[in-house]
Each structure stands twice: as structure tokens, then as C-alpha cells.
N, C-alpha and C positions, 0 to 999 in steps of 0.2 A: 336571741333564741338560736338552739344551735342548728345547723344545714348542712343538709346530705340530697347527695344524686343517686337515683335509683335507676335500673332502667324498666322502661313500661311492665313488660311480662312480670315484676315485682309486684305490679299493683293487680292485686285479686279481690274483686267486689271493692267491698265496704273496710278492706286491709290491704299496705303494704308490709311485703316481709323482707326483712333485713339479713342480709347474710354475708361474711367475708370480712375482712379486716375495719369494715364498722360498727361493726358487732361487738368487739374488744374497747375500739374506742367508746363508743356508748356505754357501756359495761365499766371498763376498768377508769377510762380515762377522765371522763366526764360523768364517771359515778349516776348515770340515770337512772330510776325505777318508773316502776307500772304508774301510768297518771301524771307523767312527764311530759311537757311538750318539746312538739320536732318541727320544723320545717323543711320540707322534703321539693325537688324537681324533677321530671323525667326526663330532664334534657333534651325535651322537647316541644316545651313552651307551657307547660302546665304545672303549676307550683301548687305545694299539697298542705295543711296545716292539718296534724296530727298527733295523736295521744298514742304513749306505748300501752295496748294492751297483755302484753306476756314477754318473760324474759328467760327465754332456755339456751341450753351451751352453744348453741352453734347458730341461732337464728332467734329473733327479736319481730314480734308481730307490733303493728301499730293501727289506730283505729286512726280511717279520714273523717273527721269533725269538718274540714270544707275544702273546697277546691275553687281552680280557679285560673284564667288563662296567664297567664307572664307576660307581665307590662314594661319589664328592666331592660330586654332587648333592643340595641338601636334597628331601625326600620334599614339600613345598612351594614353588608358585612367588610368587614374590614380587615384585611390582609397585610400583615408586617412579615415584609420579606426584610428580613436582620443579616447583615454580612456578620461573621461568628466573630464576637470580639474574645479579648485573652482576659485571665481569668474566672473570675465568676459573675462579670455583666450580667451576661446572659439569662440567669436565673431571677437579677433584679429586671432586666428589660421582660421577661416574661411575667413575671409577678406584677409591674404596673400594667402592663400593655393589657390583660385579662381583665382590670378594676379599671381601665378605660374605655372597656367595649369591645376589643379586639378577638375576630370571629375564628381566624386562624394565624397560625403564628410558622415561618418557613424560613430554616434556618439557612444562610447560604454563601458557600465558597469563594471569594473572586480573589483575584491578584495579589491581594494587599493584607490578605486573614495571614495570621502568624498563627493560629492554632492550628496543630494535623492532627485530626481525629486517625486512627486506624477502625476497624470494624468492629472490633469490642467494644473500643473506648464509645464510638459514636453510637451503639447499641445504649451503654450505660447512660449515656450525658441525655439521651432521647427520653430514655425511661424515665429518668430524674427531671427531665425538665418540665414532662407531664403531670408526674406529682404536682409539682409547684404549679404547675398549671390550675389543677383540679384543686388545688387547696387555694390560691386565688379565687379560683369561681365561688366557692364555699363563701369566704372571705366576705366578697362583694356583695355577695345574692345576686351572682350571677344566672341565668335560665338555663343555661348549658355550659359545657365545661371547651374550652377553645383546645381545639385541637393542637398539637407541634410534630409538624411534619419532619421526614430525617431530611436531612442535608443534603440540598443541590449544589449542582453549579449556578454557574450566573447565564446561561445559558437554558438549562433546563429549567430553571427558573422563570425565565421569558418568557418562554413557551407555557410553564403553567399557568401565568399569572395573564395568557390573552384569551381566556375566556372573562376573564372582567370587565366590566362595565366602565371601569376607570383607573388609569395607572398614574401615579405618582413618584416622580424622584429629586429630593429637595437637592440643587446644585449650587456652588457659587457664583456660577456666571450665569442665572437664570435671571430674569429682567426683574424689575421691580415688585414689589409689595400689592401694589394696585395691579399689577398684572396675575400675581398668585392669589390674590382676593377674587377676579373674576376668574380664572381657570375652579378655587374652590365651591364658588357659587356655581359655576355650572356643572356640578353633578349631584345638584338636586336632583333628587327625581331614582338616581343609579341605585339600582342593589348590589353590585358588590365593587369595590374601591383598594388597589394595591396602593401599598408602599414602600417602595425599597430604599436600603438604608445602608450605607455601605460600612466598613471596620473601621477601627483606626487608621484612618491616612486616606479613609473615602476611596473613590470609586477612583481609576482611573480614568482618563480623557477617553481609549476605545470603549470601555465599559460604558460610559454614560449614553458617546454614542449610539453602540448595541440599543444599550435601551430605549433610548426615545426612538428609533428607528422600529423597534417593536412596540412602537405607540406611548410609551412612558414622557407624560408632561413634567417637564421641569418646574419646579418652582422653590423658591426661596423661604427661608426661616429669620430672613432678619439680616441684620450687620455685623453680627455677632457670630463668633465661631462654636459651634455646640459640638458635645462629646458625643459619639455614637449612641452612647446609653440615654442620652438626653436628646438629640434628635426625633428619634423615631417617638418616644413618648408623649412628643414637642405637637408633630404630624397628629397623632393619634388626638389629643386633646383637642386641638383645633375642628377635627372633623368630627368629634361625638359633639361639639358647642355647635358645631354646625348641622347636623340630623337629628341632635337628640328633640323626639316630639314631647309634646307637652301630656 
């Protein structure tokens, strides 16, 4: 069934009304009429199942047939701080990172990124990565669409990510497997959990420093060497297997 994000002020009574660039998709793309079903969110924990009742040029009414709170959300949010890799990673690390739970997405500068945004570019690549964001969420049946914040430093960064509950950064030299299995169990309980992830060529040795010094626990992925774009994915899997409730 197809899925759209509304926001609240959409929903009036016993209708939500549709308006702006899914309107067209409904309409032209996905060919709907009156007596159609939709499944609709307000991005704010309330999932809608609804009938189109009216279809005019600029706006599309729908009747709620039922409602109901969003059960798809981990009871943790979870934060992928992504060092910017080259190419077009970035748009695949965003597109799973969304269909794995992930609450925000912050893209960020350090040492070792080979990509220079200038202010235009990093306006464009923001806006685009959104998109894919919000069509992820869709995707998923996701409850809300994850935010992608513009581009920090590794620094500013820090700084945003110590209002969390729990910071994470997978290192090579971080001690064993049975020691990242107990650092992961103990943030049961946390509501919100970073992870930073560094580019190709990883963080440097001050950088790792910096972090764990700004509270950031090390922990390991294994024996194996993972690609940035599979790292953080890696991270993210592991802690949805580990909060997601039943």
C-alpha cells in the first residue's frame, strides 16, 4: 500500500488533505482514484489508514477509516555521524541507515574526506540527501522521516553529539569482541546513542583521541576490515537487533 508523510495541521477532523508534489504523484504517478487506499504518518508517531475521498488540481482529500499510534520506531534514537565519503556512498549509507532505524543522519568533515563541498554544492547534496531520506522512510514504513543535518566538523560534531546518552566509535585498536558486547549491553535502557564513522582511510589517531576524550567508547566490528559504507550500517544493525522491542 502506498505511504506518505503529512504533517499534523494536514489532518482536519475525520480528513487529511493532500497538497504539493504528492499530489502529482498520486494523480499521475501512481494513477489513484476516489476509493483508493493510502497509508499516511504525521511524523509523529501516529500512522493513518485512509480512503481518497475527492481528487481536485491542486489538493486530494482523504477519509480516516482508522488510526493509530506507530509501533515501527526503535524505543532508541540513533545517531550516524558519517565522515563524507567520495562518490555517491553517501546516498546508499543514507537510504539503508533510514530502513535500519536510524533517528538522524550528520554528515561530517575530518582529516581524511577527499570530498570539498563548497556552499552551493553542500546546499544541493543536503537537499538531495533528504529526498532519499524521506523516500526511505516511505520505503520502510518508517513513523518519521530522519533528519540529514549539513556538514560539521569533527569537532562540532563532538560537541553535538554530548548531549547523548551514548557515543560510539568502531576502532581497530579497541579491545576485544566480549568487551564491545558488554560496552553494547550497557546502553540498555539509553535514549539516544551516536555513531561515528569515519571516510575512507578512517579517523586519524588525534581524531579518535578527540573523541573518546569527548566521551566516545571505542569498540570493534570484528577482524575484518569494513568499507565506510558498510561500517556504519554494520553499527546500526547490531543496535536495532539489540533495542528493537517485541
Amino acid at each position: 500500500m502506498p505511504r506518505f508523510f503529512v504533517d499534523p495541521s494536514q489532518v482536519r477532523g475525520d480528513c487529511i488533505v493532500i497538497q504539493g508534489n504528492d499530489v502529482n504523484h498520486i494523480r499521475n504517478v501512481l494513477r489513484m482514484r476516489p476509493g483508493d487506499e493510502l497509508s499516511l504518518s504525521d511524523g509523529r508517531g501516529t500512522d493513518y489508514f485512509c480512503r481518497i475521498r475527492s481528487m481536485e488540481r491542486e489538493e486530494i482529500c482523504l477519509s480516516i477509516e482508522n488510526s493509530w499510534k506507530s509501533y515501527v520506531e526503535l524505543p532508541v534514537k540513533l545517531y550516524l555521524f558519517q565522515g563524507l565519503p567520495k562518490g555517491d556512498k553517501m546516498e546508499l549509507i543514507i537510504q539503508k541507515a533510514v530502513e535500519l532505524g536510524v533517528y538522524e543522519i550528520i554528515p561530517v568533515r575530518t582529516s581524511r574526506v577527499i570530498v570539498k563541498l563548497d556552499e552551493k554544492k553542500e546546499s544541493k547534496k543536503i537537499a538531495r540527501w533528504q529526498q532519499i531520506a524521506e523516500s526511505g522512510a516511505k520505503q520502510s514504513g518508517r513513523g518519521m522521516i530522519p533528519e540529514v543535518k549539513p556538514v560539521m566538523g569533527l569537532t562540532e560534531a563532538l560537541t553535538y553529539a554530548k548531549c547523548l546518552d551514548g557515543v560510539l566509535i568502531p576502532y581497530e585498536k579497541a579491545e576485544g569482541i566480549k568487551k564491545t558486547r558488554e560496552i553494547i549491553a550497557g546502553l540498555k535502557g539509553r535514549k539516544s546513542v551516536g555513531i561515528f564513522i569515519g571516510p575512507e582511510g578512517g579517523f586519524d589517531e588525534a581524531e579518535v583521541k578527540a573523541a573518546m576524550a569527548a566521551g566516545a567508547m571505542p569498540v570493534t566490528l570484528g577482524k575484518r576490515i569494513l568499507r565506510t559504507e558498510t561500517a556504519g550500517l554494520t553499527m546500526l544493525s547490531i543496535l536495532m537487533f539489540e533495542f528493537e522491542e517485541e
